[in-house]
LUMSE-747494 format. One record per residue: residue in one letter; z, y, x of N, C-alpha, C, CB in turn. Coordinates in pm, whole numbers, plus 50000, padded with zeros to 5 digits. Glycine has a CB too. Layout:
<nodes>
koltor,n.c3,n.c2,n.c1,ca.c3,ca.c2,ca.c1,c.c3,c.c2,c.c1,cb.c3,cb.c2,cb.c1
a,Z,Y,X,Z,Y,X,Z,Y,X,Z,Y,X
...
</nodes>
This chain:
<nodes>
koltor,n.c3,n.c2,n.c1,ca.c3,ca.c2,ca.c1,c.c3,c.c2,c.c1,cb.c3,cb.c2,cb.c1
x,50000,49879,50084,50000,50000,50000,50000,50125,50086,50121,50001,49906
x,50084,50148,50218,50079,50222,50253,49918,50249,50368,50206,50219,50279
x,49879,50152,50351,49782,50122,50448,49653,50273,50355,49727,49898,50446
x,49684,50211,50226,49609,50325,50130,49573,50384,50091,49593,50360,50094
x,49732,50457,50117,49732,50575,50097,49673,50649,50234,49868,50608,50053
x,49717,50628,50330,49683,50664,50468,49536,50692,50433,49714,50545,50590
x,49414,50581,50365,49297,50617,50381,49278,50723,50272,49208,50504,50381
x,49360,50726,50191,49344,50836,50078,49317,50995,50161,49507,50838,49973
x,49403,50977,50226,49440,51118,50341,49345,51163,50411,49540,51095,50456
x,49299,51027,50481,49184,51055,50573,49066,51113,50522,49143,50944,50633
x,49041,51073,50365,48904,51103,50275,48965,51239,50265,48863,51007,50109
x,49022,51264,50225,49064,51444,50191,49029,51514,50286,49220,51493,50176
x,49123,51487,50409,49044,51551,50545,48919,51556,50529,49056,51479,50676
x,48853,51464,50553,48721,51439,50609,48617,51532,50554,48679,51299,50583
x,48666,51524,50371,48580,51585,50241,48596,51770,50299,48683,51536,50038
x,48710,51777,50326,48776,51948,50338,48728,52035,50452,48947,51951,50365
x,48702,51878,50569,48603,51935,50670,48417,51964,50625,48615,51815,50796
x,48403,51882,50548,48238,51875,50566,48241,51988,50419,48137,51668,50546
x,48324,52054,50334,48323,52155,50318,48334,52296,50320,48329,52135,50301
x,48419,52299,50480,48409,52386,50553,48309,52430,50584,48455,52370,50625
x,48245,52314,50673,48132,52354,50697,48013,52380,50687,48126,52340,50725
x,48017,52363,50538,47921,52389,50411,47918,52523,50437,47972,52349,50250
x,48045,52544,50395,48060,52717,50346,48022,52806,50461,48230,52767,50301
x,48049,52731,50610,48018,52832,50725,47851,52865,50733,48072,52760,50879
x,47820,52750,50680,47622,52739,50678,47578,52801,50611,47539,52623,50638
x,47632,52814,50482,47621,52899,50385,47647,53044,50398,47688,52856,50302
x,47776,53063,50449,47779,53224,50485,47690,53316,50597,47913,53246,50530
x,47683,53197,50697,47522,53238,50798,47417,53253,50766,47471,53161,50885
x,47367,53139,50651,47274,53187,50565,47242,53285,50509,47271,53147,50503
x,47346,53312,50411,47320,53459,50343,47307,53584,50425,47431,53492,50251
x,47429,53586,50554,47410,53701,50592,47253,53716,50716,47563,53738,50651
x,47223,53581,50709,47100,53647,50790,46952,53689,50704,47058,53530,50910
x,46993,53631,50548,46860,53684,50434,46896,53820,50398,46844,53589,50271
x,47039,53876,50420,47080,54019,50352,47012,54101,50515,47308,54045,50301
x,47020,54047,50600,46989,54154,50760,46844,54125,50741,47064,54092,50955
x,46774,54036,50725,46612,54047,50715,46603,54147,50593,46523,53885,50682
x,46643,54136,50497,46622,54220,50376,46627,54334,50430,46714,54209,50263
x,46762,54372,50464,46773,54548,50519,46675,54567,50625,46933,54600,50594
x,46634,54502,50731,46545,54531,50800,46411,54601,50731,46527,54422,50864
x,46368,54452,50654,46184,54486,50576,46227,54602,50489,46093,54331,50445
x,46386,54657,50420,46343,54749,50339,46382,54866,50474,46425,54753,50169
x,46450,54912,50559,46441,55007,50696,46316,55024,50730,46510,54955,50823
x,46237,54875,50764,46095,54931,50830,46004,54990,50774,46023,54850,50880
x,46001,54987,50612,45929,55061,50512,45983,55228,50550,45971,54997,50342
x,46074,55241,50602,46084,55417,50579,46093,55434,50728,46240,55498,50476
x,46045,55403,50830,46026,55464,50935,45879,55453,50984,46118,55420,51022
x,45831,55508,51089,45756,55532,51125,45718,55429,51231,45770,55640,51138
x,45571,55353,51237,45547,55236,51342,45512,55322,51412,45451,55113,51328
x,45507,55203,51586,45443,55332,51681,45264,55305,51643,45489,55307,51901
x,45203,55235,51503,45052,55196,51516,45041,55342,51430,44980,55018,51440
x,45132,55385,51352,45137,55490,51248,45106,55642,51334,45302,55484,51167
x,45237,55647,51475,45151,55719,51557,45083,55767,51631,45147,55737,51568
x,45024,55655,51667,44886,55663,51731,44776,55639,51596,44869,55531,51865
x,44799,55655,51536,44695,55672,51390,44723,55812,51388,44740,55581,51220
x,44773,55896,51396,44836,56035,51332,44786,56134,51491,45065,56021,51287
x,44785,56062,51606,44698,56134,51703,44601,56109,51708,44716,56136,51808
x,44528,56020,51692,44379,56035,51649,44315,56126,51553,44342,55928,51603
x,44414,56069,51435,44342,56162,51280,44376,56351,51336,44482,56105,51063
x,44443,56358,51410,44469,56489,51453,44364,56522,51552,44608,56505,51511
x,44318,56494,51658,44288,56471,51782,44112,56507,51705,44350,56298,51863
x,44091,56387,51585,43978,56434,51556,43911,56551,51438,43938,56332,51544
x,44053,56592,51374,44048,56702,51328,44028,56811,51387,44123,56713,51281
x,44066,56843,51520,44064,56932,51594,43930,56983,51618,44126,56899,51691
x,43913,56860,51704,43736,56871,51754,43619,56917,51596,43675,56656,51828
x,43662,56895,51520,43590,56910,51383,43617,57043,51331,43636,56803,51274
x,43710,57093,51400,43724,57239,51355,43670,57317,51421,43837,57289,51346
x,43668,57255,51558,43642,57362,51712,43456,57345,51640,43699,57254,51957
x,43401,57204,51628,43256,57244,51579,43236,57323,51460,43179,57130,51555
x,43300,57298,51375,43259,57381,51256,43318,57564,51296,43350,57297,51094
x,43363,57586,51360,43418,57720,51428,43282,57778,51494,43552,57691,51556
x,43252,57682,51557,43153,57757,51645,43003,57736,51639,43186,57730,51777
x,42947,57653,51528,42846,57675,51408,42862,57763,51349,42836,57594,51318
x,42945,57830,51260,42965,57963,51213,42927,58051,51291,43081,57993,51183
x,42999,58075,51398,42992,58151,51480,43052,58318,51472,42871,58131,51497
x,43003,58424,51461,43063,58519,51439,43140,58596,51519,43109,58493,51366
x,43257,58720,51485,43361,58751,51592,43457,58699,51571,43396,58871,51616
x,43482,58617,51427,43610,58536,51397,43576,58417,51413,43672,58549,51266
x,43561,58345,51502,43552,58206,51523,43663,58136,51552,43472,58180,51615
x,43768,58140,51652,43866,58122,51657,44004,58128,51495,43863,58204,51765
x,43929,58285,51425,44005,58253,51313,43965,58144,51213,44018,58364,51248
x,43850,58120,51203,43829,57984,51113,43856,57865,51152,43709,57963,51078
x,43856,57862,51271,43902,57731,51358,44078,57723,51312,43872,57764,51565
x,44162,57836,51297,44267,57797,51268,44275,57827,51117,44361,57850,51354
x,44224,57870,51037,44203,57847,50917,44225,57700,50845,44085,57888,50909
x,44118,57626,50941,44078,57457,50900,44224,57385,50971,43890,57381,51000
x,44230,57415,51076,44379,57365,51152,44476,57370,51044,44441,57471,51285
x,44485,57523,50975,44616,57529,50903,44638,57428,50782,44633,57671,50848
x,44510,57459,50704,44528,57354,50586,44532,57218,50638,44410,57360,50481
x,44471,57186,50697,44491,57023,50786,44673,57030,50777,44408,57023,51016
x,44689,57135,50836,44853,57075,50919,44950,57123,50767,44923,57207,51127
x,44909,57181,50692,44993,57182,50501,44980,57048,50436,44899,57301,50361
x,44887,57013,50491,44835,56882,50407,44915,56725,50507,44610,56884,50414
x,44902,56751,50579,44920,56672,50681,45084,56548,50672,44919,56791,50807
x,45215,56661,50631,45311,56611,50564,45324,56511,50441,45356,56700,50541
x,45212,56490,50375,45205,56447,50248,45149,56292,50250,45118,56548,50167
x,45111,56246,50388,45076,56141,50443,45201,56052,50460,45005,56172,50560
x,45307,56106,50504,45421,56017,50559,45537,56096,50457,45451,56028,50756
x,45508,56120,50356,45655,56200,50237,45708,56052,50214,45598,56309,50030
x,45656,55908,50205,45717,55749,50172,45772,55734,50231,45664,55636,50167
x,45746,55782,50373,45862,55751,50472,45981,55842,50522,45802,55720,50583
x,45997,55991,50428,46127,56006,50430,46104,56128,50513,46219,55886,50479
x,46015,56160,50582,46015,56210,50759,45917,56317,50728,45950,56079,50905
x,45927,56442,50849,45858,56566,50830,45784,56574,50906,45915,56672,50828
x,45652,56610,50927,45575,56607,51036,45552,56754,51078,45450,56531,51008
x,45529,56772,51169,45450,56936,51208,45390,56919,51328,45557,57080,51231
x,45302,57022,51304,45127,57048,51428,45146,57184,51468,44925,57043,51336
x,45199,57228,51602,45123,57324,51672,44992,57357,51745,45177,57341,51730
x,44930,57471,51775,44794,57427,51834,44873,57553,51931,44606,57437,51735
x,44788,57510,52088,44785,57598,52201,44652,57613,52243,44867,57552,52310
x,44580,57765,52164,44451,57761,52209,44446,57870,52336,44349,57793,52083
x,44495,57884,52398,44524,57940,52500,44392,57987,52603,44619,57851,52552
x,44354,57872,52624,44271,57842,52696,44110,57903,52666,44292,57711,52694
x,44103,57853,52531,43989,57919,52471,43998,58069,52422,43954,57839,52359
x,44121,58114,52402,44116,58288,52407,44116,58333,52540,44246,58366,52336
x,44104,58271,52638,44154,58367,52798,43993,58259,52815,44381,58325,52939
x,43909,58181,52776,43742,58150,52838,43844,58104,53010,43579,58361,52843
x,43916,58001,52970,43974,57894,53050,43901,57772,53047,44106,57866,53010
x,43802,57776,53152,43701,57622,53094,43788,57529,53163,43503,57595,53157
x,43748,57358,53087,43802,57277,53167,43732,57238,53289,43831,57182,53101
x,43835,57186,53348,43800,57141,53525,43675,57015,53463,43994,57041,53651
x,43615,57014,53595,43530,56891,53526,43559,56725,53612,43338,56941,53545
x,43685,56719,53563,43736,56593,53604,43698,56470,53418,43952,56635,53663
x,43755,56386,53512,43748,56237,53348,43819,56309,53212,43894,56040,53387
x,43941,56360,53206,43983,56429,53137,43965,56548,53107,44051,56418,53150
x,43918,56615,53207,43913,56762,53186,44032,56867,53230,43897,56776,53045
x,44167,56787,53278,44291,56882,53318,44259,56862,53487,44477,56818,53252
x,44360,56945,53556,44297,56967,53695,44397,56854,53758,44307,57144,53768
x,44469,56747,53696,44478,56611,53779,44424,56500,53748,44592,56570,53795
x,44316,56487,53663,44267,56395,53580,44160,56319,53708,44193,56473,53429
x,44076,56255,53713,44014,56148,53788,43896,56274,53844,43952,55987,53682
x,43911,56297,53944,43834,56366,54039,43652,56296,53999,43912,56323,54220
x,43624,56154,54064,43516,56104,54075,43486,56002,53966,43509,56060,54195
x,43407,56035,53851,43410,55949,53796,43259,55954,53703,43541,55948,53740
x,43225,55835,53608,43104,55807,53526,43111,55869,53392,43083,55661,53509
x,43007,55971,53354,42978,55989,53268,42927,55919,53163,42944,56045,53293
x,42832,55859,53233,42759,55768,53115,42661,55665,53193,42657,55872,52998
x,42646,55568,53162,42594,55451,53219,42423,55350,53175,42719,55370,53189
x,42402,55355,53227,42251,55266,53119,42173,55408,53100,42307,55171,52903
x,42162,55499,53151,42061,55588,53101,41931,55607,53161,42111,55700,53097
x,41833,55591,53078,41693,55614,53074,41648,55732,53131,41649,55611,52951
x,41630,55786,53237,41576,55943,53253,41477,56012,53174,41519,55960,53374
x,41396,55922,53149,41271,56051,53043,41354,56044,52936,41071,56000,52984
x,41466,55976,52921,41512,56005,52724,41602,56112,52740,41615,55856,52616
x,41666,56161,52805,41739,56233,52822,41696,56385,52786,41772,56203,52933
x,41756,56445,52670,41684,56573,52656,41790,56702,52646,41589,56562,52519
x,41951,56696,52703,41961,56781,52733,42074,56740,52843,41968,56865,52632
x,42074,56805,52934,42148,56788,53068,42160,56905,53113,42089,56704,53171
x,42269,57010,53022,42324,57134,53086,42481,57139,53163,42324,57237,52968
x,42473,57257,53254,42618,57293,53299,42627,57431,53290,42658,57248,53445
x,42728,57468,53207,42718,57681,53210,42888,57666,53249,42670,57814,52979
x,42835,57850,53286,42958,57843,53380,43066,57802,53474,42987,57854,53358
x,42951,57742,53594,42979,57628,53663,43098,57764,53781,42796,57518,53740
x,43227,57709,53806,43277,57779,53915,43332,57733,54005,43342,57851,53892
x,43298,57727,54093,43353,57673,54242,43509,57710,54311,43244,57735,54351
x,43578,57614,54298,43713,57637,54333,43680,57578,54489,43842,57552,54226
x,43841,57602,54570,43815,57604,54695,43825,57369,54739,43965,57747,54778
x,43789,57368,54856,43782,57238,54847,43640,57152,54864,43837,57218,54729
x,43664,57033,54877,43500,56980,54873,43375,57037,54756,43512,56812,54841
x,43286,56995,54798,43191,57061,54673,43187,56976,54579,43042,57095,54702
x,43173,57048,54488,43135,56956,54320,42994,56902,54332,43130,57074,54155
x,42982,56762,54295,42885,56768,54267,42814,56622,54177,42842,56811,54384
x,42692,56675,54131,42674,56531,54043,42542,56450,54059,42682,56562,53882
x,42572,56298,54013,42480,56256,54100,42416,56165,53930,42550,56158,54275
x,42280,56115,54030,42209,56009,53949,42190,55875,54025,42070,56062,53905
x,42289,55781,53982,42277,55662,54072,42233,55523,54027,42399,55644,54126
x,42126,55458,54052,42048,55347,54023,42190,55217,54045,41890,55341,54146
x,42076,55096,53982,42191,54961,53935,42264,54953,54073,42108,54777,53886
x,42249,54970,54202,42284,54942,54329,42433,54998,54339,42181,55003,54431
x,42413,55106,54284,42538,55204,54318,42421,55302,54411,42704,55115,54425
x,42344,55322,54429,42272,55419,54543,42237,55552,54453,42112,55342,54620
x,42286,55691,54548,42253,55829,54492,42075,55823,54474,42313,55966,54615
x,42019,55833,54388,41888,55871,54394,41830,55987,54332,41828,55781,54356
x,41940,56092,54305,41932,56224,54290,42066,56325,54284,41859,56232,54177
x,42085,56375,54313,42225,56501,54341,42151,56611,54316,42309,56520,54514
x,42273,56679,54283,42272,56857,54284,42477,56824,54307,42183,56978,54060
x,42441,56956,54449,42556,57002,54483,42606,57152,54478,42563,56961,54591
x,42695,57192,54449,42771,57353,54471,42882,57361,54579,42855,57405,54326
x,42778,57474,54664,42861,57497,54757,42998,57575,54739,42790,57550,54840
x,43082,57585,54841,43186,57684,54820,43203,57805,54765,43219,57707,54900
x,43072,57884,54814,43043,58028,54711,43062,58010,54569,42888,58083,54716
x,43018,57927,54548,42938,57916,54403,42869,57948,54328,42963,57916,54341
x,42801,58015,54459,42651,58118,54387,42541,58054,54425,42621,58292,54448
x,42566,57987,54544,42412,57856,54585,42447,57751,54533,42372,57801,54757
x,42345,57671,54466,42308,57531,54437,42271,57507,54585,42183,57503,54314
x,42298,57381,54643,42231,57326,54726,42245,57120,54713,42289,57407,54865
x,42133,57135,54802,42120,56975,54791,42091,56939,54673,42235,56897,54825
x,41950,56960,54608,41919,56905,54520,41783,56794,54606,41891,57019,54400
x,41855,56664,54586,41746,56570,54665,41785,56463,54582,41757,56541,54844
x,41615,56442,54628,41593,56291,54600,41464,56240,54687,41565,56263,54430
x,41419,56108,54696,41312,56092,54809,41195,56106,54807,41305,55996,54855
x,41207,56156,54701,41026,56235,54671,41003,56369,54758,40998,56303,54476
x,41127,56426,54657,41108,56613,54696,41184,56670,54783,41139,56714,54582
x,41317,56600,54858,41379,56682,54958,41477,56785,54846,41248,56770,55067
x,41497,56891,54922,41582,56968,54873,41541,57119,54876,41696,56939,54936
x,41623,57161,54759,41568,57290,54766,41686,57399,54722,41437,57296,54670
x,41708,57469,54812,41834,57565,54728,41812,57672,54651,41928,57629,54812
x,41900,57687,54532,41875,57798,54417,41959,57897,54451,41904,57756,54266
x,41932,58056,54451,42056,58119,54471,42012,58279,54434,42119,58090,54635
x,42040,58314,54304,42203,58281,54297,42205,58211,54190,42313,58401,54286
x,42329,58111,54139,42350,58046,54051,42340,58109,53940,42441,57993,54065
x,42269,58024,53803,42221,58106,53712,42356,58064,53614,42051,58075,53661
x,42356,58099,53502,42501,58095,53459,42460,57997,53368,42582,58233,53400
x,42326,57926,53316,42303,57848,53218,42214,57763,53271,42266,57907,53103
x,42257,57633,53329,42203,57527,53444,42169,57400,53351,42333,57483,53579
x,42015,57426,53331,41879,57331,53275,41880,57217,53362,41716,57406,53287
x,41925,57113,53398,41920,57041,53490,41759,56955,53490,42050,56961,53475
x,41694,56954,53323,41590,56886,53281,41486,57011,53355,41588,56851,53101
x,41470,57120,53367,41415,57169,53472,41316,57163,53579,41471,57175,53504
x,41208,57133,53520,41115,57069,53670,41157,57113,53805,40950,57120,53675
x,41257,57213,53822,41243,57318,53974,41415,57148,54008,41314,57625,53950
x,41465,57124,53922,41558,57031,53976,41547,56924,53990,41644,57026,53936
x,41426,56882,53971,41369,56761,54006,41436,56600,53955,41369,56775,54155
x,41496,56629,53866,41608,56542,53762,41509,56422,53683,41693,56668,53619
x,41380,56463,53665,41276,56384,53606,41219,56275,53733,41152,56495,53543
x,41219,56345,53828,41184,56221,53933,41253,56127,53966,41160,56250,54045
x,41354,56155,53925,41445,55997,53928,41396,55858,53797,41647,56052,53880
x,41320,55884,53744,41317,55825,53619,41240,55715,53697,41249,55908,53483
x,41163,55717,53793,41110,55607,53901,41201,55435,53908,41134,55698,54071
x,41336,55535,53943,41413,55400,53982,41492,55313,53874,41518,55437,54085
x,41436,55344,53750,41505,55251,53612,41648,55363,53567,41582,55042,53680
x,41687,55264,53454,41820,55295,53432,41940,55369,53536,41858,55177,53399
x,42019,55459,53539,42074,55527,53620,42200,55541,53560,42007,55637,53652
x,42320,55543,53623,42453,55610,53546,42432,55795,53606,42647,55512,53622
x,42499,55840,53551,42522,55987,53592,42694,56007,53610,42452,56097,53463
x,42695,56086,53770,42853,56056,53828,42887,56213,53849,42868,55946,53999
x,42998,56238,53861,43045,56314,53887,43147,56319,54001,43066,56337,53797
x,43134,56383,54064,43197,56405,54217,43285,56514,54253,43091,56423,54314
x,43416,56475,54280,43522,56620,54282,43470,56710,54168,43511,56725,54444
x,43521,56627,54074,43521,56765,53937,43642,56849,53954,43537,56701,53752
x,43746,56784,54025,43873,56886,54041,43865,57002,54093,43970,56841,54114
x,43749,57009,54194,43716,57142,54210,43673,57269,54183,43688,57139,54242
x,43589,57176,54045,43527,57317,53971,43517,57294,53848,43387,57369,54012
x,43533,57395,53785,43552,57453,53622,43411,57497,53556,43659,57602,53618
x,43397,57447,53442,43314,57510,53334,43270,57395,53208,43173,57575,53412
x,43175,57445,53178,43140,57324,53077,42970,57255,53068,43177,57391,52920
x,42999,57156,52999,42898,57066,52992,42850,57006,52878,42925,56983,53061
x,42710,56993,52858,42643,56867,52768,42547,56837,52823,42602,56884,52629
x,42551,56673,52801,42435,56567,52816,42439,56467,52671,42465,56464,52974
x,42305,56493,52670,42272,56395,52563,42135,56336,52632,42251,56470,52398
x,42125,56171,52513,41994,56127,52529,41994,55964,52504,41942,56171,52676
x,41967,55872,52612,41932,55713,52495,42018,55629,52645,41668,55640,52444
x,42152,55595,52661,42154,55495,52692,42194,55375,52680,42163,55511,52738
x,42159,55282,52718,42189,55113,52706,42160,55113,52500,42425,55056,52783
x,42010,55141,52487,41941,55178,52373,42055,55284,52233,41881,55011,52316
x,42108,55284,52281,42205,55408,52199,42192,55536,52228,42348,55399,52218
x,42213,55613,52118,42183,55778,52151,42379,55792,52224,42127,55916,51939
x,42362,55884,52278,42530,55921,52377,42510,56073,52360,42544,55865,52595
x,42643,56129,52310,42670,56240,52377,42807,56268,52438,42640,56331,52300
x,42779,56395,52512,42906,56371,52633,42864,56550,52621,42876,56240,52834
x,42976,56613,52582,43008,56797,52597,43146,56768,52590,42946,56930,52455
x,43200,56892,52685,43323,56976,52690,43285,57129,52727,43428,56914,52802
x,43372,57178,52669,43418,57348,52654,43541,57365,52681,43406,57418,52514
x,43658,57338,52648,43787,57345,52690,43869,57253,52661,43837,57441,52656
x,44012,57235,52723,44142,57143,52668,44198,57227,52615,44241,57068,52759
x,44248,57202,52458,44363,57258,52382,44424,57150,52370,44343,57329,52254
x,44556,57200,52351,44712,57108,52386,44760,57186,52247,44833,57150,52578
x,44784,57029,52146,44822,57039,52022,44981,56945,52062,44693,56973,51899
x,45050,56994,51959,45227,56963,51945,45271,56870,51834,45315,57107,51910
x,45263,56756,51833,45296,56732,51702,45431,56664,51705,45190,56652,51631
x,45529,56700,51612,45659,56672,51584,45710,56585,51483,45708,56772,51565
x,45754,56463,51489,45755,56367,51395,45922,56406,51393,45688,56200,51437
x,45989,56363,51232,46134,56362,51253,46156,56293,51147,46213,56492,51264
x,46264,56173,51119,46326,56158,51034,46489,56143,51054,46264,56070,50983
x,46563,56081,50915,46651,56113,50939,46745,56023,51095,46691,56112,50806
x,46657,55952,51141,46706,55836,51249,46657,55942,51414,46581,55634,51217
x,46529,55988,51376,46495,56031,51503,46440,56166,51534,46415,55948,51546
x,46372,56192,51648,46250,56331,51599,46189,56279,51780,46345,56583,51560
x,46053,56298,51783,45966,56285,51866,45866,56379,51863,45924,56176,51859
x,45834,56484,51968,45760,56537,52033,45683,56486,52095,45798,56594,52082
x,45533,56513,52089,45451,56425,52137,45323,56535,52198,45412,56309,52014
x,45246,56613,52291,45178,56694,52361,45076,56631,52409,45243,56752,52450
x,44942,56657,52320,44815,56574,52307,44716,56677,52398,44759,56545,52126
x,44609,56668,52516,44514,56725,52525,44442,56702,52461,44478,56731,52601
x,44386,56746,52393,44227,56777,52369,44105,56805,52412,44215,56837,52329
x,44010,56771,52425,43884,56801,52502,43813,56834,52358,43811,56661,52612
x,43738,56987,52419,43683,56994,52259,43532,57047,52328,43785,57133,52120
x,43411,57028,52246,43366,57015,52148,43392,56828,52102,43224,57083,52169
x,43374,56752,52220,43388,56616,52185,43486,56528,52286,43244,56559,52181
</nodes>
């Protein structure tokens, strides 16, 4: 009898344990479906980082869309319509992320373009950005129908200069600016030699028969390079057909836009260049 009861005891235990540990499984359970819950409903009211890099783009290409439609108009208020379109952009702009709780705001620093501050002609366009680098690659020389540089200015340092280089990697046409920055020199290739222009004209036709830019069309497809752009300032467009696509490639200046994200968890400042017309 007593043997019996003894197992009576042991079942109680045993039962009191494996409902312990019911309940411990159970309480881990729940609290890890209530922390996923609060999470998925938290991540709904903040801001991803895909949200802002979506919000510098959609900015980034608003900009450039103002700077063109600014300067199609044209006029003595160009700059004011350019911030005209900026402003309503940046009223409107809050009403994108009001779900998520959070305030956005856009400054613009056109600085540059009221003081005719061209950009350097580096990869970026700021004066530490990639000194030597490719414009555009696969290009056809006779398709090419505009290949300007205005207001080219020679800072101190090696010379600027840009080249046309076949599949090899080999220069098979340059134009260089000397230190003055009033002579072109070294415009060669192995047809015509070189010939210097001087004084520098302020609106540089590179398609130009006197620059001899068409005689390269001999050696096929060509990239077009740029060489110590850190040295010199102004602006540029090339257009035309490469690797069978139309390309264009212009700059006029960097404006440096501000945009300020905040909610109630954080606030982030974020200082975008811009390269504008494109």
């Amino acid at each position: 009898m007593g043997i019996i009861q003894n197992r009576d005891a042991q079942f109680m235990l045993l039962a009191g344990f494996i409902i312990a540990i019911g309940l411990v499984i159970t309480t881990v359970m729940l609290n890890s479906i209530i922390f996923e819950g609060n999470m998925a409903v938290g991540g709904g009211s903040e801001l991803s980082k895909y949200e802002l890099v979506n919000m510098m783009q959609i900015t980034r290409d608003e900009i450039r869309n103002a700077y063109i439609n600014a300067t199609l108009i044209g006029g003595t208020d160009v700059t004011v319509n350019f911030s005209m379109q900026m402003n309503n952009f940046s009223a409107n702009l809050p009403k994108m992320f009001a779900l998520h709780g959070g305030a956005v705001n856009i400054t613009l620093d056109i600085g540059n373009w009221n003081n005719t501050r061209y950009a350097n002609f580096t990869d970026n366009g700021m004066p530490a950005g990639a000194a030597n680098w490719t414009v555009v690659e696969g290009v056809n020389v006779s398709s090419v129908d505009v290949f300007k540089f205005y207001n080219v200015t020679k800072a101190s340092g090696k010379n600027f200069k840009i080249e046309a280089r076949n599949s090899t990697g080999s220069s098979v046409w340059s134009i260089e600016f000397n230190d003055t920055h009033y002579i072109v020199t070294n415009i060669t290739n192995t047809t015509n030699g070189s010939t210097p222009i001087n004084p520098l004209p302020n609106d540089i036709n590179l398609i130009d028969p006197i620059y001899y830019f068409q005689s390269a069309s001999s050696y096929g497809p060509v990239s077009i390079q740029i060489i110590y752009g850190n040295n010199s300032y102004g602006r540029f467009k090339i257009q035309g057909i490469a690797n069978g696509k139309v390309f264009y490639r212009e700059r006029d200046y960097i404006l440096n836009t501000t945009s300020t994200f905040s909610t109630s968890k954080f606030k982030i400042n974020m200082t975008i260049p811009v390269s504008v017309p494109r």
